[in-house]
N, C-alpha and C positions, 0 to 999 in steps of 0.2 A: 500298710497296716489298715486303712483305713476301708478296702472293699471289702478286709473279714467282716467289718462292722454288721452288713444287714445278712451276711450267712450265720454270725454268730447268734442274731436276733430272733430267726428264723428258728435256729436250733430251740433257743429257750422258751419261742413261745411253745413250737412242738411239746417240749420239755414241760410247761406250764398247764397244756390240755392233757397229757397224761396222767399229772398232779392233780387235775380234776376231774378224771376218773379214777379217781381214786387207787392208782397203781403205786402200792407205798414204796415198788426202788426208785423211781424218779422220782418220788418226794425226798428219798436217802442219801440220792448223785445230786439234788439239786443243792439240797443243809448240805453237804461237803466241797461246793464247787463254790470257790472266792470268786471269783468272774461273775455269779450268778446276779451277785447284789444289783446291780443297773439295770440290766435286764428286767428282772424283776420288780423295782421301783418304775420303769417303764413300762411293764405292763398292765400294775395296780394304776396308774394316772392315763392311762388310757382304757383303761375299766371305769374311772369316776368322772372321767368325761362323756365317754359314753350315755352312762346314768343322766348328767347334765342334758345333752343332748335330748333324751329322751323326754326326760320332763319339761323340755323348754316345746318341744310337738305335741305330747299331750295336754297341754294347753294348765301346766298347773304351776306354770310362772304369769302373774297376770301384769306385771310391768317390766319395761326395758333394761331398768337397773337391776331388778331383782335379776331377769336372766342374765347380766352380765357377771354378775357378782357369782350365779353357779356356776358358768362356764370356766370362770377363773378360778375358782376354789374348790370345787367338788373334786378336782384332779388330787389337790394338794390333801386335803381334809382325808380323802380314799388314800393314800399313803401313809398317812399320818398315823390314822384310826386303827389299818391293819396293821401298820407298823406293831403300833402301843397292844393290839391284843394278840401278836405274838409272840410280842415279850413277855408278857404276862403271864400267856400258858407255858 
């Protein structure tokens, strides 16, 4: 079971840059598909690492704690965030 792992991953990011072209059946197959959830929390905390990443080279962490503290957190806070505003809506 464990080499579907990165073919199934593979699918949902697919599946995820769809969703951001705004193709609303892959945003309709994704809200219907249970397997979707990890995926999906995988992809938002490697979006908010990313972001981490990015401000830690643009130079707009100006000490070592400080960037450590976004590299740890920015993952979790971008799941978090999106989570809560799509429950919302």
């Amino acid at each position: 079971m464990e080499t579907k792992a990165p073919f199934e991953f593979k699918k949902y990011l697919k599946k995820s840059l769809e969703i951001l072209l705004l193709k609303g059946a892959a945003a309709e197959e994704a809200a219907t598909d249970e397997r979707a959830l990890k995926p999906g929390i995988l992809i938002l905390a490697i979006g908010g690492l990313a972001v981490a990443i990015g401000a830690v080279f643009e130079g707009q962490v100006s000490v070592p704690a400080e960037a450590a503290f976004l590299l740890l957190f920015a993952p979790v806070l971008n799941v978090l965030i999106t989570g809560r505003l799509l429950s919302v809506g």
